[in-house]
Structures are given as structure tokens and as C-alpha cells.
C-alpha positions in Angstrom: 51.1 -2.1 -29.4 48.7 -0.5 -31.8 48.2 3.1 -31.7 45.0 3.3 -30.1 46.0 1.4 -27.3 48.9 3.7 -26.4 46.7 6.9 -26.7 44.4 5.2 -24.3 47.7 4.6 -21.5 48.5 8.0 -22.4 45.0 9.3 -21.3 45.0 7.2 -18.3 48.4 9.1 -17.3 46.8 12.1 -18.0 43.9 11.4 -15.8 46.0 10.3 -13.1 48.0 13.7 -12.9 45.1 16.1 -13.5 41.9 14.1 -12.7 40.3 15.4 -15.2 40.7 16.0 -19.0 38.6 17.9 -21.5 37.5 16.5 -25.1 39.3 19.1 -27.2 42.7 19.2 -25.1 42.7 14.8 -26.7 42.2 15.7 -29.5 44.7 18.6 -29.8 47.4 16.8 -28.0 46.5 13.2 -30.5 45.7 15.1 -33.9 42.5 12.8 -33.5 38.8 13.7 -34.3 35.8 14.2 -31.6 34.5 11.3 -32.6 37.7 9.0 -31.7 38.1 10.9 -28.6 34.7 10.1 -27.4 35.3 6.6 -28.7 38.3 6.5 -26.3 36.7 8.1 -23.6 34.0 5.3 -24.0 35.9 2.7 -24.0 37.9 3.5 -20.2 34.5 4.0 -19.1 33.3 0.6 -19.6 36.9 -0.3 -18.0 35.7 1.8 -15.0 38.7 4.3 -15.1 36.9 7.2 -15.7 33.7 8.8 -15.1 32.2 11.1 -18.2 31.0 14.6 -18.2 29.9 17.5 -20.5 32.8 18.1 -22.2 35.4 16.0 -21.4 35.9 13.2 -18.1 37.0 12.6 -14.9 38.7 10.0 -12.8 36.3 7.3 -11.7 37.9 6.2 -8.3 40.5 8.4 -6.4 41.9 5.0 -5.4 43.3 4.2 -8.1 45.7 7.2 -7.4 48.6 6.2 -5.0 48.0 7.8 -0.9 50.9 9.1 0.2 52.7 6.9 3.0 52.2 7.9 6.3 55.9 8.2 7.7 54.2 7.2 11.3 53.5 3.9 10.1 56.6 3.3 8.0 58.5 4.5 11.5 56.3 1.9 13.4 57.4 -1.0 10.8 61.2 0.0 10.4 64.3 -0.2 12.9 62.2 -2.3 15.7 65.4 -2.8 17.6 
């Protein structure tokens, strides 16, 4: 896997806990420049994973995070004896 393409699963992750990430915060935590951290930031854009702002992005679609199971509907699945 190059480079690149694990800093780009590593934003993802990063969006995925915090919903949102700031420009400077990639580039302090890759040792990248602005300009490859915007490049990134392009680039899951077009893929739809994130949404850009000033200064940084934010998760495009809350669905892509995992909801929480309901234990009423598990409970309504499970042990039907």
C-alpha cells in the first residue's frame, strides 16, 4: 500500500471518531504540507466521505458511522422460545 493511500484510511478513521478534522492538525500529525493535505482532503471529497469547510472538513453522511443497536429489537429477534 503506498503511503498516500494509508494517510487517506487514516483520515477516514479520524473523521469517523471526531467528525470533523482541521487542515493543520493533517499536517502536524503526517509531517505533510498544506498543499498535500488539501490534495487529500480533495480527493475523499470526490469519494463522497467528507464535506469541506474553511479550514479543515467534515464528515459527509452521518450514516456512514455505525447506530447503536437498539437492545429492544435485538430482544425481539433473540430467545423466541
Amino acid at each position: 500500500m503506498i503511503l498516500s493511500e494509508k494517510r487517506l484510511i487514516e483520515i477516514k478513521k479520524m473523521l469517523l471518531s471526531q467528525k470533523k478534522i482541521l487542515t493543520k492538525d493533517i499536517c502536524e500529525k503526517f509531517h505533510i504540507s498544506i498543499e498535500t493535505a488539501r490534495r487529500d482532503l480533495n480527493k475523499l471529497e470526490k469519494e463522497g466521505v467528507l464535506r469541506k469547510v474553511y479550514g479543515g472538513a467534515v464528515l459527509a453522511d452521518d450514516s456512514l458511522v455505525p447506530e447503536p443497536i437498539d437492545s429492544w429489537s435485538v430482544r425481539l429477534t433473540e430467545n423466541l422460545e
